[in-house]
N, C-alpha and C positions, 0 to 999 in steps of 0.2 A: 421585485422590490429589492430595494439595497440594502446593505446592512447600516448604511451612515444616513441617517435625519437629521433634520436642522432641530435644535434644542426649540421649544417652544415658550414663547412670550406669556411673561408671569399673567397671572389674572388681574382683570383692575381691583379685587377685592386687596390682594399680595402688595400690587402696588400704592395701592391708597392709603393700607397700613403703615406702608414703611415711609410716606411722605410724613404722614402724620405724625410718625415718633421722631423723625427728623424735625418737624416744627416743635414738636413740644421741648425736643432739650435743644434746639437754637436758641441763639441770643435775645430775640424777639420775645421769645417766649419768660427769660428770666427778667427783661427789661419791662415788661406790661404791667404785672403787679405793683414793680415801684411805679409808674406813671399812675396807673389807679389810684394810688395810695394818695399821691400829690394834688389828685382829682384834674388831670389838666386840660382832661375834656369839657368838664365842666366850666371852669374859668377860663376858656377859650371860646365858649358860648356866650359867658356872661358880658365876655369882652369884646364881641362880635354886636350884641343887643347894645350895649351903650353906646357902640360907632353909630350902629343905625341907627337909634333914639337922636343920636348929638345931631345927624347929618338930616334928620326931619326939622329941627330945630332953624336952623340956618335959611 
């Protein structure tokens, strides 16, 4: 046996943590709450239903 090893690959638990604190203080992350706040999922739906409603109509 040699005295040089190849360094060994983090664990997925090592890696998964460190993605995840990476998303939490990304941009995404600070930019979500204000979109919640604005609700624009919501009225994005509501305005998805009255296309559909309008386009039954016709």
């Amino acid at each position: 046996m040699s005295g040089t090893s190849a360094p060994t690959p983090p664990s997925r638990r090592a890696r998964g943590e460190r993605i995840s604190s990476h998303l939490r203080s990304g941009p995404a992350a600070r930019l979500l709450p204000r979109l919640a706040a604005l609700n624009i999922v919501e009225g994005a739906v509501r305005l998805a239903a009255q296309a559909f409603l309008a386009a039954l109509r016709c």
